[in-house]
Each structure stands twice: as structure tokens, then as C-alpha cells.
N, C-alpha and C positions, 0 to 999 in steps of 0.2 A: 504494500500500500504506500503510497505517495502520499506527502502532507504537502501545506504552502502556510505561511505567515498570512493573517488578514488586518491584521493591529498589532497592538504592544497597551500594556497597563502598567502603568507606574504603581510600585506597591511602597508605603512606608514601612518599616521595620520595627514590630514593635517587641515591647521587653516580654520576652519569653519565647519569640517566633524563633525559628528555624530555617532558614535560606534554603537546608537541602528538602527539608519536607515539603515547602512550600514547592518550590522547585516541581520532585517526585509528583504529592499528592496533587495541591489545588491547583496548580497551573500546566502543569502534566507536562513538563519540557524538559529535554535534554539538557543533561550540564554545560556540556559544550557550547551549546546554544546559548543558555543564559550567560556565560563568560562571554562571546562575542557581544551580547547586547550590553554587558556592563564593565569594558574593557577595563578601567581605571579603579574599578573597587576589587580591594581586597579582600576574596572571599571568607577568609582565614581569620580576622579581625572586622567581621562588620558590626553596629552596635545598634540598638534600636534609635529611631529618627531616618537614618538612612534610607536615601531611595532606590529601588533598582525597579530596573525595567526587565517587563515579562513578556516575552511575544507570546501572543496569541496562536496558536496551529489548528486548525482543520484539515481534515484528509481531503485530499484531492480529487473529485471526481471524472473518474475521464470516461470519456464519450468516445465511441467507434470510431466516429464521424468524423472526428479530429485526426487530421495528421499527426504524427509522431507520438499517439499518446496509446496507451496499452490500459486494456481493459482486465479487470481482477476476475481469473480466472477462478472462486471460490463462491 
């Protein structure tokens, strides 16, 4: 399955949250992802107040009809 980006949310940081759970559970994105969206924060010391940005992922739909695009054989 194929995803795309449709937005990004800014989340604040609050005291108790969790970057990686956050990450995993509510916003369902890859790590790697969230480090390109948040090039300049330290993932390793963030403290609450801090903002990071979450893109948004939806699966991709693809259609026959489309050139170059492949349809999920499941």
C-alpha cells in the first residue's frame, strides 16, 4: 500500500506526553518521517511547551485508469 502526506499539525508538548507514543499511537507516522518534519529539534531532550510538526498520511488510492499507478492486488 502506498500513503501521500495531505497536511501537517502542529502538536505542543505537554508534561507527561511522549514524542515516541505520540508518534506510534495518535498520529500513526514513521520516525523517520517525523525527524525530517522536525529537522532542528532534539528528539532526545524535548520538554513540554515545545512544538513539533506531525504530517498527516493517508493511503493512496490508485485507480487503473491512471498511468503509472498499481492497483492492490488484496
Amino acid at each position: 500500500m502506498r500513503y501521500h502526506i495531505v497536511d501537517t499539525t502542529t502538536h505542543t508538548l505537554r508534561k507527561g506526553e511522549s514524542v515516541w507514543i505520540l508518534t506510534l499511537r495518535r498520529y500513526k507516522v514513521p520516525v523517520w518521517l517525523l525527524r525530517q518534519y522536525n529537522p532542528d529539534l532534539d528528539f532526545d531532550h524535548v520538554k513540554p511547551g515545545v512544538q513539533i510538526v506531525f504530517p498527516r498520511v493517508e493511503a493512496a488510492v490508485a485507480m487503473q485508469s491512471e498511468p503509472g499507478t498499481v492497483a492492490d492486488a488484496s
